[in-house]
C-alpha positions as CSV (number, residue, x, y, z in Angstrom):
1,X,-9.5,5.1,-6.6
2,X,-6.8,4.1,-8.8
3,X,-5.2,5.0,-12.3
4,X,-4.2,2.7,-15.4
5,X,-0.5,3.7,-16.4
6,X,1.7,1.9,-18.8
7,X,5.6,1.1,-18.1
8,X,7.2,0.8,-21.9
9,X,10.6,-0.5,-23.1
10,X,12.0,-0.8,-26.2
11,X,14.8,-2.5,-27.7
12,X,16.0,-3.4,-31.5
13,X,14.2,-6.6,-31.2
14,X,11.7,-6.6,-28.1
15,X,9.4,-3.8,-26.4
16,X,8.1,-5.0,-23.4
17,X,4.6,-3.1,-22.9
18,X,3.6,-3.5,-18.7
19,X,0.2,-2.6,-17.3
20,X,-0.2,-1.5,-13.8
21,X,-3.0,-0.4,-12.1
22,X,-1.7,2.3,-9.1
23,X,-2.8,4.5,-6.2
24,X,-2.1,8.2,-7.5
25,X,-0.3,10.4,-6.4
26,X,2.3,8.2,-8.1
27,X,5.2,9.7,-9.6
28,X,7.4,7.9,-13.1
29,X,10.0,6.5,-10.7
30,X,7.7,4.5,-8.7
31,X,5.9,3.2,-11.6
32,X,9.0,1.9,-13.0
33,X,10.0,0.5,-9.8
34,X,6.7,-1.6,-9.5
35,X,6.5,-2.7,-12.9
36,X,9.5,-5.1,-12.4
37,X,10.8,-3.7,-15.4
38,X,14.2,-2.7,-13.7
39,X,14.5,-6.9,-12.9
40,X,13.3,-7.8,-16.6
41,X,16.3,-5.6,-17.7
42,X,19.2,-4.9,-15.8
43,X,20.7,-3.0,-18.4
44,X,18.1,0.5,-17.2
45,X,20.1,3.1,-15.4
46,X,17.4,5.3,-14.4
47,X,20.0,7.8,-13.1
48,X,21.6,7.9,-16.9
49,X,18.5,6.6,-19.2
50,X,15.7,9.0,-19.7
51,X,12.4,9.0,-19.2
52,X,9.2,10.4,-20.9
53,X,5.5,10.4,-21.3
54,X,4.2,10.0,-24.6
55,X,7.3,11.0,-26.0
56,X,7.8,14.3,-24.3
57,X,10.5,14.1,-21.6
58,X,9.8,14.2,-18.5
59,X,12.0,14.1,-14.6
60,X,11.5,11.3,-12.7
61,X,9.8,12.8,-10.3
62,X,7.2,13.4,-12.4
63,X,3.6,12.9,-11.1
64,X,1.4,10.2,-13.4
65,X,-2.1,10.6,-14.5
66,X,-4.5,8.2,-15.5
67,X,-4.3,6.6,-19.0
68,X,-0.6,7.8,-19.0
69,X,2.7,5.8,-21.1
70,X,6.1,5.7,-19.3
71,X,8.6,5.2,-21.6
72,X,12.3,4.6,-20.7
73,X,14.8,5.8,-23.5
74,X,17.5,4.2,-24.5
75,X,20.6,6.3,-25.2
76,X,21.6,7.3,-28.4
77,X,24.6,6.2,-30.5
78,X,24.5,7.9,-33.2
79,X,22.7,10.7,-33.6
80,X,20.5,11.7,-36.8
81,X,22.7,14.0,-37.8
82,X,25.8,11.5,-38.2
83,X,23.5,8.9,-39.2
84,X,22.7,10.7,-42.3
85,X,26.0,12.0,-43.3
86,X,27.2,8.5,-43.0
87,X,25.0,7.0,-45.4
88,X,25.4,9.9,-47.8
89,X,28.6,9.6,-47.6
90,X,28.3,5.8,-48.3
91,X,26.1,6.4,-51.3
92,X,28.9,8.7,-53.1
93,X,31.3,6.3,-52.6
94,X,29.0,3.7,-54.4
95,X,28.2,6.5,-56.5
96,X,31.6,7.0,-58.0
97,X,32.3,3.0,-58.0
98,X,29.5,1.9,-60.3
């Protein structure tokens, strides 16, 4: 028997969605490994990058069940927080110019 997983990566400009069909027990790590997602892009540091199912985080280590979305996370720059300050801070400067 085996399960359906997907292996998902997104960037700014391209998500890469791969299928894989695997022998369970099967934990996140190894599904990312067989994807050949690691080759596609060489910029994923599974030791620093982190990794979820359906958008709940999960450890690498991690056992998969059928029907079930790995995502790979890239790291934030900014964080929400600072995003919003900046651009309220960027609208009372406009604010006070016009």
């Amino acid at each position: 028997m085996s399960i359906s997983i997907e292996v998902v990566y997104a960037l700014p400009e391209e998500q890469k969605v791969i299928d894989l069909e695997c022998k369970p027990p099967i934990t996140i790590e190894q599904a990312i490994r067989q994807s050949g997602i690691l080759e596609a892009f060489p910029e994923i540091q599974l030791e620093d990058d982190m990794v979820g199912v359906f958008g709940y985080r999960r450890p690498l280590d991690h056992l998969l069940e059928h029907q079930d979305r790995v995502e790979i996370y890239r790291p934030l720059y900014l964080s929400p927080t600072e995003a919003r300050k900046m651009r309220a801070a960027s609208r009372k400067r406009r604010q006070k110019r016009g």
